[in-house]
Structure formats: structure tokens, C-alpha cells
C-alpha positions in Angstrom: 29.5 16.6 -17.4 28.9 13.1 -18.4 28.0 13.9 -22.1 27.6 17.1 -24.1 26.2 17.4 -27.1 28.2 20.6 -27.7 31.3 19.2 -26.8 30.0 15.9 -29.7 30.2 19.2 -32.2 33.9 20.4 -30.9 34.7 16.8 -30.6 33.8 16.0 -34.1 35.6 19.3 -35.9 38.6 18.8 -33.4 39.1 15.1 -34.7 40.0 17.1 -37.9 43.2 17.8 -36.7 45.7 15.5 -35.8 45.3 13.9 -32.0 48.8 14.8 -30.3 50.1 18.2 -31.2 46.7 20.4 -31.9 45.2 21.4 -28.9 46.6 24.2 -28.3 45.8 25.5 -31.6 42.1 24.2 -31.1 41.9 26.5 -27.3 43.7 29.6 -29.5 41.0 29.1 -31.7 38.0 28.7 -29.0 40.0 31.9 -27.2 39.6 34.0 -30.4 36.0 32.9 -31.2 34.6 33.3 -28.4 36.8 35.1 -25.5 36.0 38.6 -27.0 33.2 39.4 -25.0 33.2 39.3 -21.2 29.4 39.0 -21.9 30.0 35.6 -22.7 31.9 34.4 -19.3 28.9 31.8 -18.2 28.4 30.3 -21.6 32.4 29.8 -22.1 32.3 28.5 -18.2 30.0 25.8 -19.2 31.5 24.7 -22.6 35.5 25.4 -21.4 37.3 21.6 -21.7 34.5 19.7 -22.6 36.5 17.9 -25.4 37.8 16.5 -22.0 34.4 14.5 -22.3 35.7 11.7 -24.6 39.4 11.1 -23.8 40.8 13.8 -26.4 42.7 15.9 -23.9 46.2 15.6 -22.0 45.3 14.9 -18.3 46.8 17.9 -16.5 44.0 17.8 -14.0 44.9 13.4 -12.7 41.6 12.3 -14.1 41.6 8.6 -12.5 40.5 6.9 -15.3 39.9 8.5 -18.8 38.4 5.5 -20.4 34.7 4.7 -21.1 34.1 2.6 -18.1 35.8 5.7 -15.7 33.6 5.5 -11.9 31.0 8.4 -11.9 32.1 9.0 -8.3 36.0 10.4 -9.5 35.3 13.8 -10.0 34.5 13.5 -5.9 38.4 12.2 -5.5 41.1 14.8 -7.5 41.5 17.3 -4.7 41.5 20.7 -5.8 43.1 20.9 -8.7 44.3 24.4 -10.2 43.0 25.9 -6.3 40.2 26.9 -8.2 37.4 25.1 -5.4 35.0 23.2 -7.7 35.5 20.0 -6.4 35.9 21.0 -2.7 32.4 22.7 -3.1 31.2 19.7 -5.0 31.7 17.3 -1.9 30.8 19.7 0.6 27.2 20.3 -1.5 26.9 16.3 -1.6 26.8 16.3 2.1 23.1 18.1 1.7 20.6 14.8 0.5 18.6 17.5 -1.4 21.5 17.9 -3.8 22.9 14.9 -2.9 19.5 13.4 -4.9 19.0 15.9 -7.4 23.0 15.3 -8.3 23.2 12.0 -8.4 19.4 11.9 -10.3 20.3 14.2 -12.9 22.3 11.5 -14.6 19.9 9.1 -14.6 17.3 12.1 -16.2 19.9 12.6 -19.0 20.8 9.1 -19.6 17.4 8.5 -20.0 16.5 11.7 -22.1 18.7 13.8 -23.8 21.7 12.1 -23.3 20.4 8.7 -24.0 22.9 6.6 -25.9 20.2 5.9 -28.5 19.9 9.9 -28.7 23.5 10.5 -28.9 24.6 8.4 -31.4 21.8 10.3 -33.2 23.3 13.2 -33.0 26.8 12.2 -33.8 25.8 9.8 -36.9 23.4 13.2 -38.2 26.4 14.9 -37.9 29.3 13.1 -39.0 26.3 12.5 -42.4 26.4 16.2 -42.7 30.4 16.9 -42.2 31.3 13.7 -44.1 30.6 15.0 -47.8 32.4 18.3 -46.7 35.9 16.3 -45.0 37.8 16.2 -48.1 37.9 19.7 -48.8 38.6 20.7 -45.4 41.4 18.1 -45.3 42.9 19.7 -48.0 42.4 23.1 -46.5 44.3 21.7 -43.4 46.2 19.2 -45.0 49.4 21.0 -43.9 48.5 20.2 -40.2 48.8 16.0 -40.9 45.3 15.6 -41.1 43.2 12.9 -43.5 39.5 11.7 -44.2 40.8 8.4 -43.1 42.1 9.9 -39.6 39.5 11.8 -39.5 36.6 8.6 -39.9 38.8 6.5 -37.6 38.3 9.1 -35.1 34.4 9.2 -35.5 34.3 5.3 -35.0 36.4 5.7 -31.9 33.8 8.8 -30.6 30.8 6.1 -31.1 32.5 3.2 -29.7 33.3 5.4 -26.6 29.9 6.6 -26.5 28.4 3.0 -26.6 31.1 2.0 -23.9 30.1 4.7 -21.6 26.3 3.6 -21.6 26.9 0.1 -20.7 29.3 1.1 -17.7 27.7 4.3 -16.5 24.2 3.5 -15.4 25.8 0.6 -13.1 28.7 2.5 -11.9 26.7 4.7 -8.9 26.5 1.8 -5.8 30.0 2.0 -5.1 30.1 5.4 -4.3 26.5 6.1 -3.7 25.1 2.6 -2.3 22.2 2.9 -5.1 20.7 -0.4 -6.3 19.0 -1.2 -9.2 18.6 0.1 -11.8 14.9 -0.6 -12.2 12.9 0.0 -15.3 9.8 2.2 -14.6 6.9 3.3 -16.5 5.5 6.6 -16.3 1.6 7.5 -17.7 -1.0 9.9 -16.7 -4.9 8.8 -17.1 -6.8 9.6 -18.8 -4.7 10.3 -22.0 -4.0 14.2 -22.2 -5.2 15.2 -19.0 -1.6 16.4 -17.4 2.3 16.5 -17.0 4.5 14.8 -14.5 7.2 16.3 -13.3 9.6 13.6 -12.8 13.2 15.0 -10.7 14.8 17.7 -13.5 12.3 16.3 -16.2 9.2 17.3 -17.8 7.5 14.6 -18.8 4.5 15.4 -21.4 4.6 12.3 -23.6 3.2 9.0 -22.6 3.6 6.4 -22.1 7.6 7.3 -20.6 10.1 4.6 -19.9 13.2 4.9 -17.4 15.8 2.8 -15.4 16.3 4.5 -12.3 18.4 3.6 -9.5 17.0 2.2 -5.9 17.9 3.4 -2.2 17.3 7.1 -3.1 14.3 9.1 -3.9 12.8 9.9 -7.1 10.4 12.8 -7.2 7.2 13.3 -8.7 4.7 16.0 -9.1 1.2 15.7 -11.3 0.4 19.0 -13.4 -3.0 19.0 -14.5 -3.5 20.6 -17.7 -6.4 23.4 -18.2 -9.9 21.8 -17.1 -8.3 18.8 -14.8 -7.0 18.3 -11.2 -5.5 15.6 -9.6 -6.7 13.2 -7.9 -4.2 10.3 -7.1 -1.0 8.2 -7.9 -1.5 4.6 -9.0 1.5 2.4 -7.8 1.9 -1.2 -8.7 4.5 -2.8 -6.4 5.2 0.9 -4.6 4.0 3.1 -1.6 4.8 6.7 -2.3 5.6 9.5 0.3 3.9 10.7 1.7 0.2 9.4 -0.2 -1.3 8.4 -3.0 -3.7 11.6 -3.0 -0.6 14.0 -2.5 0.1 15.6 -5.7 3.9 15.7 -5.1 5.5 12.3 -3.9 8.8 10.4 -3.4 9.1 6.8 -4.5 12.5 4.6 -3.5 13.0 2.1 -5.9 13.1 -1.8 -5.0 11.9 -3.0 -8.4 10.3 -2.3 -11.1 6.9 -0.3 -11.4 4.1 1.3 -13.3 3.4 5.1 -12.2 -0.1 6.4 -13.2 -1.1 9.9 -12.8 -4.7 10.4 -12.5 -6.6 13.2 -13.3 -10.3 14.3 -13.0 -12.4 16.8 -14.6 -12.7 20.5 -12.5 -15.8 21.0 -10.2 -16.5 17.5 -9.2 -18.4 16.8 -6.0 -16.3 15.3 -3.4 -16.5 11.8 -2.1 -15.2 10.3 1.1 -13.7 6.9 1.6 -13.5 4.8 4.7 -11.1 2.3 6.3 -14.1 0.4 7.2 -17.6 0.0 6.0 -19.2 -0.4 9.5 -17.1 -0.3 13.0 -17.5 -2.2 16.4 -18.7 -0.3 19.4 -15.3 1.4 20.7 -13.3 1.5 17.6 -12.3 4.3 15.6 -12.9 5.0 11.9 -10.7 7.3 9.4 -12.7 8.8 6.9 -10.8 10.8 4.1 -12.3 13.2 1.3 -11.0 13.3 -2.1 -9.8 16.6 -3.9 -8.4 18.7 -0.9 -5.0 19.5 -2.1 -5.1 23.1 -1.9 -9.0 23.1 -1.2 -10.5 24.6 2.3 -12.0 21.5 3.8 -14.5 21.6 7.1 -15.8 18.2 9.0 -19.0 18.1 11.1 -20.5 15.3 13.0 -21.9 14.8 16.4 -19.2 12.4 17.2 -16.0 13.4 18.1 -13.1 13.9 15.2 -9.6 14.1 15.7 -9.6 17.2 12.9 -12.3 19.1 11.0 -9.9 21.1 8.5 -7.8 18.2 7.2 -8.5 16.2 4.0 -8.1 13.2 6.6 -10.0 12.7 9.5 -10.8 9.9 12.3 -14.3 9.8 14.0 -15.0 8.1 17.4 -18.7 7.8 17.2 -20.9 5.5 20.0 -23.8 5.0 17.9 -24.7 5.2 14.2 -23.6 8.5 13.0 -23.5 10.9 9.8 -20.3 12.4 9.1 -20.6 15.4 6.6 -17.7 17.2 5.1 -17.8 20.5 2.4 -14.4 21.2 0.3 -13.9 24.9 -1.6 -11.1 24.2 -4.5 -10.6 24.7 -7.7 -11.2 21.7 -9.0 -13.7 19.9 -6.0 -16.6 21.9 -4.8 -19.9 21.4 -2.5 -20.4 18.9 0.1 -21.0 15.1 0.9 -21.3 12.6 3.6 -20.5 9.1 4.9 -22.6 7.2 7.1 -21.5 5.4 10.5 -23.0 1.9 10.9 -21.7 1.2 14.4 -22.7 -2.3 15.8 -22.6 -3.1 18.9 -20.2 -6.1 20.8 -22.3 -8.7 21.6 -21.9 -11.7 25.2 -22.5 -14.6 24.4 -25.1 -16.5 26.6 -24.9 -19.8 26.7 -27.2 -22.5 28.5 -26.4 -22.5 32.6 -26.0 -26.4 32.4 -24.0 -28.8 30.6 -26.1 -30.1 28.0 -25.8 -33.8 28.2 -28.0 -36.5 25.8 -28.0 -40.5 25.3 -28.2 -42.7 22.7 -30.0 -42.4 20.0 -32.0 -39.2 21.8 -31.3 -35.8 20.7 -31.0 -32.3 22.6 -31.7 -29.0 21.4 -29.5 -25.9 23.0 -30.9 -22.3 22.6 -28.3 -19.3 23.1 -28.4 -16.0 23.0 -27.0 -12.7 22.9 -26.3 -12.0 19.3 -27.9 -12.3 15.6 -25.4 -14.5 13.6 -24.3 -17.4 15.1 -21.5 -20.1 13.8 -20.9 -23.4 15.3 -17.6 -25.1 15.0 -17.3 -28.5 14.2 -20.7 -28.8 12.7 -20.8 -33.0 13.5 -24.5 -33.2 14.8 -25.9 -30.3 14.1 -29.2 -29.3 13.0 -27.9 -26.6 11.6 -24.3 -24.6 12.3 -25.2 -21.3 11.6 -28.2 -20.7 14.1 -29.2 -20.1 17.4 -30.9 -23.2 18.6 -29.5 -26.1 17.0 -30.7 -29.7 17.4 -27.9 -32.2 18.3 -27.6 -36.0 17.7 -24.3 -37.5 19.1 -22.7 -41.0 19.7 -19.4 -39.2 21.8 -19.1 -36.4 23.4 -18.4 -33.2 21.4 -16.9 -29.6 22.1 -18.3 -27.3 20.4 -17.0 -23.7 19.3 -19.8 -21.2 18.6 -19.2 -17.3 17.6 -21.7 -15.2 17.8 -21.6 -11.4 16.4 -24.1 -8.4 15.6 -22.7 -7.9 12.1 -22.5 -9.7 8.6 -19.0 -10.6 8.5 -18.3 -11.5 12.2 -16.3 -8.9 13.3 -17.6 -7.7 16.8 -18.1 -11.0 18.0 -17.9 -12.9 21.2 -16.9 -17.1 21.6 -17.3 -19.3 23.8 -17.3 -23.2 24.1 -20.0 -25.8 24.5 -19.1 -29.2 25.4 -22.4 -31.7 24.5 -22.0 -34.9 26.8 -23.1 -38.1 25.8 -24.2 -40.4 28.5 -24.7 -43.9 26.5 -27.4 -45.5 25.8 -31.2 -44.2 26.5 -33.4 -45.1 29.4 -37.0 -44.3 28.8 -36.8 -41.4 30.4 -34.4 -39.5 33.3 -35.7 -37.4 35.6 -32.4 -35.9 37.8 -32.6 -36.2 41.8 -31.7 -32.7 42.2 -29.9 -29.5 41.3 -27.8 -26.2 42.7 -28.9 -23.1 41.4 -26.6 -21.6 42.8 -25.0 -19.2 39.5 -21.8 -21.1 39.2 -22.7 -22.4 35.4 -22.5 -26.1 36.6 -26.0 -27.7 37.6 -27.6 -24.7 37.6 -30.9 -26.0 36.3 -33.3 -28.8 36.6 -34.1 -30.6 33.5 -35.9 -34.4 32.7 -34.2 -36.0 29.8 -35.4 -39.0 27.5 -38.1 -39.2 24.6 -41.8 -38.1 25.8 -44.7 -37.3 23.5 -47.1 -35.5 25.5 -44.8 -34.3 28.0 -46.1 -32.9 31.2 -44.2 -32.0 34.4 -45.5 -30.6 37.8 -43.3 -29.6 41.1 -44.7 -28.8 44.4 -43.5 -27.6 47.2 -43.7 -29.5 50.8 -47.4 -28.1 51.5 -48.8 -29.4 48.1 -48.4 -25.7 46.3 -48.0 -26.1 42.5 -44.4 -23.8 42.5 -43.6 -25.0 38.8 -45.5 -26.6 35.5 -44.2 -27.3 31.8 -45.6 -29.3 28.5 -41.7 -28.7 26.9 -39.5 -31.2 27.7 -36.4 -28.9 26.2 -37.6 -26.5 29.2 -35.6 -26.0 32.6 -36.6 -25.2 36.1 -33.8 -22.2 37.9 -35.3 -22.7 41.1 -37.7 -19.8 41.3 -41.1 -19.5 42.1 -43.1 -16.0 41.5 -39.4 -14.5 40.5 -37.9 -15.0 44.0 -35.5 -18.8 44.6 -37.4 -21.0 46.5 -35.4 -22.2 50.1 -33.3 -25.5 49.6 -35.2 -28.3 50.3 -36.5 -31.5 48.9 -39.2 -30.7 45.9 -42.1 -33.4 44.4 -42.8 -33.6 40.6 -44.9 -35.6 38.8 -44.5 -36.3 35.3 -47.2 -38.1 32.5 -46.5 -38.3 28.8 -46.1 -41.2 26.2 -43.6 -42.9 25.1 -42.0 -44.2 21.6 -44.9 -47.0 21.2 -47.4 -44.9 22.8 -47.7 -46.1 26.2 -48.8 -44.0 29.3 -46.0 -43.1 31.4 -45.9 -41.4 34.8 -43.1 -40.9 37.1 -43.3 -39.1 40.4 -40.9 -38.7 42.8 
């Protein structure tokens, strides 16, 4: 053992006696108290040598290293000494990482409880207080043996020294041997106050808040206990992910620095609530959806999409449309049943005008799209506005634009495209192209007048005088059609009246 506060009690009588020539004596003594009863063979297993603990013993079993600062790992190295087979079954049990953690963690729970150096010089100075007024007398009992009250004293300074020794080097001394890191303080707490226990590797905890250093690059193990009237309901890491959840009652945490560990508990009979990884999805995707309070509850899933499991406290739906997903949970501390709803939205296209949009100076041209219900232009030199559908745009250079389009809130199913605006130079009165290809390759695809007309009015006929096409909007466009069907290439007239800036007549045919 690393400490014992039994052997502190043998250590401190033993120092009674002189240091070199008594131990045998002491043993005969420890034989005759206690060897009497073969009842007592696990007891006296346990306590047998452990004034070994604090260098007071004559090495007959090649201890490496005696002193304060000896490696944790040396029990691992002296063979088998006296054939008895500890220390062969020792290594051969460290070779399992269940023991291997609950070995090497069992310091760390005693250096940090019961064996803490501020608890064991405790111990020894309540002691030594209660022997001390007694030391006299029993030197003088046992004078004949070489022993004094000075002797005696000088050996209880050398006990606490040791002890103080020990703590600085120990806690440090498992990477070399057992590649830990750290150690790292941690802070363990349940909420809300008196609510549960936490099992923490071979300790109970109860009392809050707890404070441990704990090494890093192997497990420490947790379990909530709720008390009477509670059940748990998660962990709360700070700088930590546990294993295998947050909502799993028992966990492992490896340690990479430091961290506060909350238990939390909640009252018994609670309705349970469910939790999304998402608070709406695109058409296609998937959505997990997790319920709180199943551990050790029955828990049963229903929806009309499909979900990957309908008995598991964690589930994923696939749903095509907007969708209730309902879920009921039997447990001893979460009962009855709740429900999430689905928002699915779906992915929009992005439809953008079927020519190139062109202006001149200092004219202006408006651009309609369509195909979603947000929209978000990108730069936003220009514009009207950048966060609509039809903008208005004034330009002096020509200008690509990047709009996004999307059927939800925050832009996630979405679809982009480009716009480039050119600008042509300065304005003539008005432009009127000499033809177009409606052909569907998104270049030309449209016939449109350009310029500044109040009053705008714009007729095409075909070559027998029929009236095929008529607008007052000079933002409109012609695709070619007539009565839903594309009129046959071929040359087209138009005749167009309006006014312009000062209010003169214009009309333009050709």
C-alpha cells in the first residue's frame, strides 16, 4: 500500500524502540497479539509488514528505492520474491485495462480522500498529541531497550517529513510507468443541492462541492445515484465529452485538463420532453430526435415517417413532408407521452430572368426572380433593395451579382445562382432590339425595348397585319409565343408610342 493509517499507529509505537536492533521483537510481539487465531488470517494478511510503509524495515525483499520519492511502478519490477506469486499475479492482472484502471485509480481516490496528505498528517499529529503526554512513562518502562522521548520525537518528525515527501513525489510519479498525464484538478457537484451521489471510481462521493487531481490518458468513472424522490437526467461537462453521453447515468471521462462535473437531477414522474438536432430540416435530410429520462424506462416512437428505431431513447426520422413525431416513456421517474413537430421545407431553383439584363446611363432596370420566398443579393451596389425579389438597379459599370434564394428563415435549403447586370453607356431615348432567339439557351431568349418611356405602349404583328403581342410595361418581355404555341422565325413589326423625359410624343416602328 502506499499509506496506511494502521501501519501510522504501528509506525508511531514502533518508533518507541530503538531503529536497528528491535524488529524482531516488534514481529514476536505482532505474532503473540495477534497470530492466535487462524480466524484472523485475512486481517493479519493485510496489516503483515506494513511498517515497511515508511522506510523502518530491513529490505529483505530489494525494494528499489525506500525513500519518499520511490516510483509507484516498483512493486511491478522485484520478481517474485519469497516464491510466494504476488507480484507475478500483480503484472499479469495489470495486463486487464479494467484493473489496470481501477489499480492505478485507486491511488489517486486515496490520495485524494483518506489518504490525503492533509488527512494523514491529521492523523499522525492527533496521535503523536495523544501518545506524547504518555512517552515518558513508557520510556521508562522500556528504557532498558535504548529508547528516549528525544528518539522517540525525532522519529515522529522523520514520519511527517516522509509523509510530506511522499505527497509531492507520488501524484507525479505514474507517466513513466503508466503514460498518464496530468494531473488535472476536477470539480465534482450534483444539482440541485441534495438531490444524489456520484460514484466516482472506488469513491462515494456525497458531499459537495468535491475537489480532485486526477491523472489524464486513462478513464475515470462516474455513476449518478439519485437519492429518494429524484432521477437523473444528465452530466454537465465544461471542457469534456463523456462516454458514452451526457444522458447516460454511468460515463467515462479521460482527462486533458481541468473540469467541472455536474450531476443533474430531476424530480420523479416528470413528463418527458424530446430534443432535436435541428429545429426544421430540408427536404431529404434526416433529423435525430432524442427523449429525455429513458434510462431504464420502456420507450415506444410512432410517426408516419420512417424511423431508424421506435424502442431507443434516440431515434432519427426521415420524414418528406411536415410530420408529428410522438413518443411515450414508462420509468420510474419519467412517465406519459410527448411530441415534436417536423417543419420540413422544401429545396427551392432558383429562376432567374432568361436574358441578360443590360441598362444605360443614368436608366435603371428592374429584374424579377423567382422560385423561393427569401431572397439575398450579394454585393448590394445598386440595389433597390438586397433582400427581395424584384429589385430595381442603377449602375455606372457592370456588376455580378450573387443572389440566394431559400424557403426557410435562416437560409439553409437554398439555391444560388449569378446575375451579371450590363451596362451599356450612356442612354439613347429609347432602344428597341432588331431581334431575338427564343430558342431556351438562357442568352437572348427574350425581346425587350429599353430606355425611359412614360406612357409606354408596344404592339407586334405578324406579316398578315395580326396583332400576335401588346404591352403598356416597359419592364415586360416578349418569348416568342402567340396563343401559348412559338410563332415560326420570321421578321415581326412593332410599333411603339409613349412619352419621353420632357413629355414629348414618341413613336417608333419598325
Amino acid at each position: 500500500s502506499l499509506y496506511d493509517v494502521k501501519s501510522l499507529a504501528d509506525y508511531v509505537i514502533l518508533n518507541s524502540l530503538s531503529v536497528n536492533s528491535d524488529w524482531l521483537n516488534w514481529n514476536t510481539i505482532w505474532w503473540r497479539g495477534i497470530n492466535a487465531t487462524s480466524q484472523k488470517k485475512k486481517w493479519r494478511y493485510a496489516l503483515w509488514d506494513n511498517d515497511a510503509t515508511f522506510k523502518h524495515y530491513i529490505n529483505y525483499t530489494g525494494i528499489p528505492n525506500q525513500n519518499a520519492n520511490a516510483d509507484p511502478c516498483d512493486p511491478e519490477s522485484i520478481g517474485n520474491p519469497g516464491g510466494q506469486g504476488h507480484v507475478p499475479i500483480l503484472n499479469a492482472l495489470l495486463q486487464n485495462p479494467n484493473f489496470k484502471q481501477y489499480y492505478v485509480m485507486r491511488y489517486f481516490d486515496l490520495l485524494n480522500g483518506g489518504l490525503s496528505c492533509q488527512r494523514m498528517l491529521v492523523v499522525l499529529d492527533s496521535m503523536v498529541n495523544l501518545i506524547a503526554p504518555e512517552m515518558n512513562q513508557h520510556v521508562a518502562r522500556w528504557g532498558g531497550w535504548g529508547g528516549s522521548y528525544a528518539a522517540w520525537y525525532s522519529n515522529y518528525q522523520a514520519l511527517r517529513n516522509f509523509i510530506i515527501q511522499r505527497c509531492d513525489s507520488v501524484v507525479n510519479g505514474f507517466s513513466s510507468c503508466y503514460n498518464t498525464t496530468g494531473p488535472f484538478k476536477i470539480k465534482v457537484n450534483v444539482s440541485p443541492p441534495n438531490t444524489g451521489q456520484v460514484q466516482f471510481n472506488s469513491l462515494m462521493l456525497s458531499s459537495f462541492v468535491w475537489t480532485g487531481n486526477y491523472p489524464g490518458n486513462l478513464n475515470i468513472l462516474l455513476k449518478a445515484l439519485p437519492n429518494s424522490g429524484y432521477c437523473f437526467d444528465r452530466w454537465e461537462l465544461v471542457n469534456h465529452t463523456p462516454s458514452p453521453n451526457t444522458s447516460s447515468d454511468s460515463i467515462a471521462v479521460n482527462l486533458n485538463t481541468t473540469d467541472s462535473i455536474v450531476a443533474v437531477f430531476i424530480p420523479g414522474t416528470q413528463t418527458p420532453s424530446v430534443t432535436s438536432s435541428s429545429p426544421y430540416i430540408c427536404d431529404g435530410e434526416d433529423i435525430e430526435l432524442q427523449v429525455s429520462g429513458s434510462s431504464g424506462s420502456t420507450v415506444v416512437w410512432s410517426s408516419s415517417s420512417a424511423l431508424s428505431c421506435t424502442a431507443c431513447s434516440v431515434t432519427i426520422a426521415s420524414p418528406t413532408a411536415n410530420t408529428t413525431v410522438s413518443v411515450s416513456i414508462a420509468g420510474n421517474c419519467i412517465n406519459g407521452s410527448s411530441s415534436f413537430n417536423i417543419k420540413v421545407y422544401s429545396r427551392p431553383v432558383l429562376v432567374t430572368p432568361a436574358y441578360t439584363p443590360s441598362l444605360c446611363i443614368p436608366a435603371s432596370t428592374q429584374i424579377e426572380l423567382k422560385g423561393g420566398i427569401n431572397y439575398s443579393w450579394t454585393p448590394s451596389t445598386g440595389l433597390s433593395c438586397a433582400n427581395c425579389a424584384n429589385p430595381t438597379i442603377t449602375l455606372e459599370n457592370t456588376t455580378t451579382y450573387t443572389v440566394v434564394t431559400s424557403t426557410d428563415p435562416n437560409f439553409r435549403c437554398k439555391d444560388t445562382k449569378e446575375i451579371t447586370v450590363l451596362v451599356d453607356g450612356e442612354c439613347p431615348e429609347v432602344y428597341v432590339p432588331t431581334g431575338f432567339s427564343p430558342n431556351g439557351d438562357n442568352n437572348n431568349d427574350v425581346f425587350k425595348v429599353f430606355g425611359t418611356v412614360n406612357d409606354y405602349h408596344l404592339v407586334i404583328y405578324n406579316r398578315w397585319g395580326e396583332k400576335i403581342y401588346e404591352t403598356k410595361s416597359i419592364n415586360d418581355t416578349w418569348d416568342g409565343k402567340y396563343q401559348a404555341e412559338t410563332v415560326p422565325s420570321g421578321v415581326y413589326a412593332y410599333i411603339l408610342t409613349g412619352l419621353d423625359v420632357k413629355g414629348a410624343p414618341i413613336k417608333k416602328a419598325g
